[in-house]
Biopython code that builds the backbone (N, CA, C, O; Angstrom):
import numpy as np
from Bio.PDB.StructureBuilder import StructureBuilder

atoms = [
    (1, "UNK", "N", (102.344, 83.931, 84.311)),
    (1, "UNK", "CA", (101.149, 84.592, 84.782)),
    (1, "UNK", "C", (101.484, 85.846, 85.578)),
    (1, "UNK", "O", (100.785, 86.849, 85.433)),
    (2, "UNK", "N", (102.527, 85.836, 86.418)),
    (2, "UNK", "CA", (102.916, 87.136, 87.446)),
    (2, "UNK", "C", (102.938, 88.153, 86.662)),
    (2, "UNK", "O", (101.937, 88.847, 86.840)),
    (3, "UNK", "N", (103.821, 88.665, 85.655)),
    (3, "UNK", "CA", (103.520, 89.611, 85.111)),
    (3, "UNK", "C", (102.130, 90.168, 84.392)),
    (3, "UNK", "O", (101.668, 91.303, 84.272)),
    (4, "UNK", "N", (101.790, 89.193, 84.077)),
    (4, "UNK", "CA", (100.305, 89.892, 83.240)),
    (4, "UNK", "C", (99.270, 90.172, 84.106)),
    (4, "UNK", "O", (98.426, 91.040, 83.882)),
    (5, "UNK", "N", (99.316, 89.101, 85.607)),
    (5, "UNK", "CA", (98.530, 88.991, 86.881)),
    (5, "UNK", "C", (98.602, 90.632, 87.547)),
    (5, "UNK", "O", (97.652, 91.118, 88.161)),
    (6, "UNK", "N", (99.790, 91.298, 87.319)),
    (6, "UNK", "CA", (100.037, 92.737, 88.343)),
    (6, "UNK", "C", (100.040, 93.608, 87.375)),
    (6, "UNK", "O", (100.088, 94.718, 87.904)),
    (7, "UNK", "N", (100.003, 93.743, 85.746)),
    (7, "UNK", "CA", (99.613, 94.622, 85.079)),
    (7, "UNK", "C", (98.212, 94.674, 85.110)),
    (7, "UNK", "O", (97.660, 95.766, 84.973)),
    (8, "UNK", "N", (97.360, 93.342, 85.320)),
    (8, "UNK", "CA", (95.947, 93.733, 85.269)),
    (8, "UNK", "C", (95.714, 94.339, 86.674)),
    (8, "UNK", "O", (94.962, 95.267, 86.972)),
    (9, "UNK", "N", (96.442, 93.683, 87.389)),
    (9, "UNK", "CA", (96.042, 94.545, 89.149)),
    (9, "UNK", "C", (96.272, 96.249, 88.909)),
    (9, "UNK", "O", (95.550, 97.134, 89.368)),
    (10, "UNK", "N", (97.226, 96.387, 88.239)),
    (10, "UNK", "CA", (97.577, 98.299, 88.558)),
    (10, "UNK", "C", (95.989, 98.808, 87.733)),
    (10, "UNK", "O", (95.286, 99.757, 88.080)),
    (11, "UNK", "N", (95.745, 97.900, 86.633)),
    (11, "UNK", "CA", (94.636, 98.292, 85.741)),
    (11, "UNK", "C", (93.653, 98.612, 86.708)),
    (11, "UNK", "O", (93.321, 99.767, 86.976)),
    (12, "UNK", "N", (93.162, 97.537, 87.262)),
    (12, "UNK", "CA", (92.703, 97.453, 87.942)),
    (12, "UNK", "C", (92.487, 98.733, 89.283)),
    (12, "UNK", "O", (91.621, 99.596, 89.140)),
    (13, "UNK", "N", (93.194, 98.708, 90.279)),
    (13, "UNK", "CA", (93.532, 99.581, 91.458)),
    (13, "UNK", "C", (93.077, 101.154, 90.754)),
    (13, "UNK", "O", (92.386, 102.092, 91.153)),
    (14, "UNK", "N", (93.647, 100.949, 89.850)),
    (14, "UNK", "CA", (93.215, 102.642, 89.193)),
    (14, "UNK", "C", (92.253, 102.739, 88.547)),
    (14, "UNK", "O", (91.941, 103.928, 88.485)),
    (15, "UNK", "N", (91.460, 102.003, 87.909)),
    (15, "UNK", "CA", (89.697, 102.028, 87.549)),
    (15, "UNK", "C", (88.927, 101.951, 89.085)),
    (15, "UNK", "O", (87.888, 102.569, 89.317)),
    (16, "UNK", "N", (89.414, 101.341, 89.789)),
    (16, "UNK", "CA", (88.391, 101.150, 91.124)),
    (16, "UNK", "C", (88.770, 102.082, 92.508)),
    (16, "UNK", "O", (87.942, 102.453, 93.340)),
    (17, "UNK", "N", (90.102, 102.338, 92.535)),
    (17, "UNK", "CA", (90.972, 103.240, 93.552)),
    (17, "UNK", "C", (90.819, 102.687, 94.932)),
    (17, "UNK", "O", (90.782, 103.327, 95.983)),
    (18, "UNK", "N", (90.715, 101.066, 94.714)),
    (18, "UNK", "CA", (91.580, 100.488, 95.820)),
    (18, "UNK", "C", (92.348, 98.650, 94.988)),
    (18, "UNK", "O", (92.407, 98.385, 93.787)),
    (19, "UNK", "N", (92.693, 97.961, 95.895)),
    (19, "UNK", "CA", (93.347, 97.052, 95.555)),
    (19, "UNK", "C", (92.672, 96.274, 95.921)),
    (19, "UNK", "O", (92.335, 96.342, 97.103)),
    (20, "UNK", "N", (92.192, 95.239, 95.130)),
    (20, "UNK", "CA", (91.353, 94.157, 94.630)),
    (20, "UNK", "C", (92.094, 92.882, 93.725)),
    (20, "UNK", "O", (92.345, 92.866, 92.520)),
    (21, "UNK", "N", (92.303, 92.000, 94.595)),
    (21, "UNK", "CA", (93.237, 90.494, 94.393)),
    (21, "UNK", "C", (92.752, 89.551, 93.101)),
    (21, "UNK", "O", (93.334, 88.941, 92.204)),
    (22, "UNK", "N", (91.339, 89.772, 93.511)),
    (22, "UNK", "CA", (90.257, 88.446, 92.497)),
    (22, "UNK", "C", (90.274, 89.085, 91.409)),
    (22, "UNK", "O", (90.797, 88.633, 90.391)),
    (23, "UNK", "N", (89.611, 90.409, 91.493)),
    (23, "UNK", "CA", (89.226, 90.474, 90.147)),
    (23, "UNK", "C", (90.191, 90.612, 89.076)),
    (23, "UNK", "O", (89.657, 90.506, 87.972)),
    (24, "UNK", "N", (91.668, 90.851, 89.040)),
    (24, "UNK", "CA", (92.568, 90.384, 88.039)),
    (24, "UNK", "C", (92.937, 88.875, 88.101)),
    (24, "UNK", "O", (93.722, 88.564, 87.205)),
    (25, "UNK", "N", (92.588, 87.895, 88.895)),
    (25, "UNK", "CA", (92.846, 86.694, 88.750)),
    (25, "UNK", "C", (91.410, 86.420, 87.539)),
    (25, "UNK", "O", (91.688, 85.524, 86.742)),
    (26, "UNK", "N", (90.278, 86.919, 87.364)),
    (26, "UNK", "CA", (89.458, 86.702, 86.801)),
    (26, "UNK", "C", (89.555, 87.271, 85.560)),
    (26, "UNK", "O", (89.149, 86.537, 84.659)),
    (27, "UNK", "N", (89.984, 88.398, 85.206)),
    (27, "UNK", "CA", (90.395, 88.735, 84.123)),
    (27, "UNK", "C", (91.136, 88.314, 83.474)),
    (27, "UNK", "O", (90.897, 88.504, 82.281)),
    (28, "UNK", "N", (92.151, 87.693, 83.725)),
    (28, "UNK", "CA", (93.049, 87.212, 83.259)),
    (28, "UNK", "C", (92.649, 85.681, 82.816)),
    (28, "UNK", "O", (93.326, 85.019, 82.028)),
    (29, "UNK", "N", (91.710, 85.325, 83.306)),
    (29, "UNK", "CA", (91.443, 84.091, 83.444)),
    (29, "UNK", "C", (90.190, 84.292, 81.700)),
    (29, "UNK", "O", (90.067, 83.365, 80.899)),
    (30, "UNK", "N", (89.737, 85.157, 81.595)),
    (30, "UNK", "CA", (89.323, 85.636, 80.436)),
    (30, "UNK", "C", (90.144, 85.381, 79.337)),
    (30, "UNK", "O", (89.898, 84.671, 78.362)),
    (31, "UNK", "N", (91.490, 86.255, 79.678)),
    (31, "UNK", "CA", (92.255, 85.930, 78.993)),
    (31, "UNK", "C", (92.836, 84.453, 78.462)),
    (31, "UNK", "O", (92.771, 84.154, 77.270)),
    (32, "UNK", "N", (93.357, 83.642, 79.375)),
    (32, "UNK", "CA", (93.802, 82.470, 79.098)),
    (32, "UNK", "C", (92.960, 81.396, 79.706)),
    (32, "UNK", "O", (93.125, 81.118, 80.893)),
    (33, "UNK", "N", (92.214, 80.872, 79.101)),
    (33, "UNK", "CA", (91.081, 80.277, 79.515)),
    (33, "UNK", "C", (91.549, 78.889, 80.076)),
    (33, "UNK", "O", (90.954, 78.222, 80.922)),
    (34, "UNK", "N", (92.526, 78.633, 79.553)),
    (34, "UNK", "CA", (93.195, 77.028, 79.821)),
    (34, "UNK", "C", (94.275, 77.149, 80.858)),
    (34, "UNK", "O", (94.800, 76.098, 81.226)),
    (35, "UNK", "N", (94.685, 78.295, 81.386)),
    (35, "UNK", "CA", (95.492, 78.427, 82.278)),
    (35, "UNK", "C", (94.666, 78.227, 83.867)),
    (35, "UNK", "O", (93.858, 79.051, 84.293)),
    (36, "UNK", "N", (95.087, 76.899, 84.641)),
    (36, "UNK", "CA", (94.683, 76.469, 85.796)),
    (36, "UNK", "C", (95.211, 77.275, 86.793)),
    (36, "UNK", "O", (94.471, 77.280, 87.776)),
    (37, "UNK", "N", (96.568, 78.210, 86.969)),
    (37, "UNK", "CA", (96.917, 78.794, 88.235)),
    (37, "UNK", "C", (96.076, 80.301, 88.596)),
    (37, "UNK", "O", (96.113, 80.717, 89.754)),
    (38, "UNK", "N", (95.538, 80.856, 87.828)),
    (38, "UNK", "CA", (94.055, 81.923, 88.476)),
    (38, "UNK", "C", (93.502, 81.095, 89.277)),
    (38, "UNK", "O", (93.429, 81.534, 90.425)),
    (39, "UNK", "N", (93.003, 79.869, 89.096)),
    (39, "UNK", "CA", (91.947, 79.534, 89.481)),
    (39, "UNK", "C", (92.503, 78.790, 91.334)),
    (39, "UNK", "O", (91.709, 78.482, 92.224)),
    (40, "UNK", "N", (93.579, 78.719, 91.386)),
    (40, "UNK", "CA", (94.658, 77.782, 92.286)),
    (40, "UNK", "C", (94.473, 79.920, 93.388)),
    (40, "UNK", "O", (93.852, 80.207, 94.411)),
    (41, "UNK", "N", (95.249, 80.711, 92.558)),
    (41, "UNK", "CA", (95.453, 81.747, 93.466)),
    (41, "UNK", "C", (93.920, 82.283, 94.014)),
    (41, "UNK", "O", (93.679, 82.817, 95.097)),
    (42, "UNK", "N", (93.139, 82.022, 93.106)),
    (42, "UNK", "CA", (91.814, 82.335, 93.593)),
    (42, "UNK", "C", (91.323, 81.847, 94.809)),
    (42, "UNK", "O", (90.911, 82.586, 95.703)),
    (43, "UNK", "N", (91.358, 80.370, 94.886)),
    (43, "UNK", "CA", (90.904, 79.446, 95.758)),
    (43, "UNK", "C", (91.970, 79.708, 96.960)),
    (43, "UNK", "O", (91.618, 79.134, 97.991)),
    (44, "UNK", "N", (93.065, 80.362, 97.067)),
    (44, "UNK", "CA", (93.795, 80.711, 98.223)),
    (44, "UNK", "C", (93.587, 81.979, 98.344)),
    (44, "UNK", "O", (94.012, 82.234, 99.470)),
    (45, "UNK", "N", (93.170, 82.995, 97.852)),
    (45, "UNK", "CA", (92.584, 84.025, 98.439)),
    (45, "UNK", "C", (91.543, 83.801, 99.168)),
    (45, "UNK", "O", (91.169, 84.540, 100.079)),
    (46, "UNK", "N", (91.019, 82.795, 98.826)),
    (46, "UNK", "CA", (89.294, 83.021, 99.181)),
    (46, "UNK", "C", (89.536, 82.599, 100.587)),
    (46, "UNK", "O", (88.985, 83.126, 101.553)),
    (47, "UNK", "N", (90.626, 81.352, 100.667)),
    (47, "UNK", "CA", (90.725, 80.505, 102.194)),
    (47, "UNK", "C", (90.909, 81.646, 102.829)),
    (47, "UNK", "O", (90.119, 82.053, 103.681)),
    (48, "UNK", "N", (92.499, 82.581, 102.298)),
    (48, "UNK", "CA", (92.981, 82.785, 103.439)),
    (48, "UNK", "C", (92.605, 83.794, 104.346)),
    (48, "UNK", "O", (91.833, 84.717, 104.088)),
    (49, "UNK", "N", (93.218, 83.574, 105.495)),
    (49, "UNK", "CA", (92.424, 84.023, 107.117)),
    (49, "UNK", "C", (93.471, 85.431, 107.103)),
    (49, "UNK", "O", (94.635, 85.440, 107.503)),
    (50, "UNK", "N", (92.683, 86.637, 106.507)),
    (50, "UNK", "CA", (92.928, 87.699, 106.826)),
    (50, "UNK", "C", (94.064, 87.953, 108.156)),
    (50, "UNK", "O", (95.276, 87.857, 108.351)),
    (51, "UNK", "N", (92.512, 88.430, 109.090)),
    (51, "UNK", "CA", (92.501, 88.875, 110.382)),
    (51, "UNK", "C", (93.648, 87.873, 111.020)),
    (51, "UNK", "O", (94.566, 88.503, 111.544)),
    (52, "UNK", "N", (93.774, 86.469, 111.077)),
    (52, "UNK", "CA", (94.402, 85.468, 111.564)),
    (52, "UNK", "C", (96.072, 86.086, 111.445)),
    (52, "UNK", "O", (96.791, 86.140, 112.443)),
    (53, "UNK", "N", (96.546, 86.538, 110.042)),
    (53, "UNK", "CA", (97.383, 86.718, 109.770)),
    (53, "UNK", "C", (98.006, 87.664, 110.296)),
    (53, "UNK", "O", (99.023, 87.443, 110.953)),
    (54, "UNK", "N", (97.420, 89.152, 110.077)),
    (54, "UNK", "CA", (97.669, 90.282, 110.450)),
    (54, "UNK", "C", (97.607, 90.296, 111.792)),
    (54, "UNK", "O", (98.655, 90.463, 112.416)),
    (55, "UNK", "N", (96.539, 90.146, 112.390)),
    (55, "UNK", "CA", (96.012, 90.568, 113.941)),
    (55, "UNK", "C", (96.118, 89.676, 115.031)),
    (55, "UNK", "O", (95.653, 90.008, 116.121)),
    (56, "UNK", "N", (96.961, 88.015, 114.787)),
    (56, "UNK", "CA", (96.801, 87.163, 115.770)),
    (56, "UNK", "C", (96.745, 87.559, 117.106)),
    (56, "UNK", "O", (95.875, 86.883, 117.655)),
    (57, "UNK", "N", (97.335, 88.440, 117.989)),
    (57, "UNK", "CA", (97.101, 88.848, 119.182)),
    (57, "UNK", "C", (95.771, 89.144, 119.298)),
    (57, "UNK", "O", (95.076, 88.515, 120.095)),
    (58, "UNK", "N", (95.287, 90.077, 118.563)),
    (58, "UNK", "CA", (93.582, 90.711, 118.597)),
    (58, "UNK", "C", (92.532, 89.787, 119.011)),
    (58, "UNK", "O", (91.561, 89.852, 119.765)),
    (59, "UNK", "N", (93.250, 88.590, 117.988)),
    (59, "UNK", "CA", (91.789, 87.536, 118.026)),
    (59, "UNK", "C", (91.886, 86.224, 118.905)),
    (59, "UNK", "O", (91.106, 85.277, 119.006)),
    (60, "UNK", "N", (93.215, 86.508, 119.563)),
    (60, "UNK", "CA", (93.783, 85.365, 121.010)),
    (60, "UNK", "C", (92.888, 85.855, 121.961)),
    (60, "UNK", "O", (92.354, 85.060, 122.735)),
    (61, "UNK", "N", (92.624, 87.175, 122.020)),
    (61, "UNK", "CA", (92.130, 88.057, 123.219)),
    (61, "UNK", "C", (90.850, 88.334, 123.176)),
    (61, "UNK", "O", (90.328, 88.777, 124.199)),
    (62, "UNK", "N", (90.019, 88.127, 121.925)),
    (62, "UNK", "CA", (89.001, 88.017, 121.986)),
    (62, "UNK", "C", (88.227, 86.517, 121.710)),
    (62, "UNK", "O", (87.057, 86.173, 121.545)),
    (63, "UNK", "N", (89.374, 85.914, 121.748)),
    (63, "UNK", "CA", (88.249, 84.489, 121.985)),
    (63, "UNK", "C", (88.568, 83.893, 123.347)),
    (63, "UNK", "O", (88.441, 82.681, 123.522)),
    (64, "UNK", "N", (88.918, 84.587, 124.180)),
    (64, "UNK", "CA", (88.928, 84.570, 125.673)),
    (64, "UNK", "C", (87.625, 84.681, 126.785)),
    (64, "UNK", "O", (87.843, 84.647, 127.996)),
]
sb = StructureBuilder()
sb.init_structure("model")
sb.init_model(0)
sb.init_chain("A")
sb.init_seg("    ")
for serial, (resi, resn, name, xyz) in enumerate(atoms, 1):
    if name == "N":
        sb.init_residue(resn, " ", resi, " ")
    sb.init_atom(name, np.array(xyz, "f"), 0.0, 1.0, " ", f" {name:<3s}", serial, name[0])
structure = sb.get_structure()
């Protein structure tokens, strides 16, 4: 899946002119309809905690 997953992303990034995670997990998922790991990376994009990741100090200090 990785390779076909980041050829649809560049497709992607350059029809829209930013970087967008889902919508090549969904395309692709077009593509191989029986393939379960889109649907696995999807469901961990969706969880994961941005801000948490990047900014943990930011958001220690504002839930003070």
């Amino acid at each position: 899946m990785s390779k076909r997953y980041w050829e649809i992303f560049e497709k992607c990034r350059s029809e829209l002119g930013y970087a967008d995670y889902l919508a090549p997990c969904n395309e692709y998922r077009l593509e191989q309809p029986h393939d379960l790991q889109p649907l696995r990376v999807s469901l961990f994009l969706l969880d994961y905690r941005l801000l948490d990741a990047c900014f943990p100090a930011l958001l220690m200090s504002s839930r003070r």
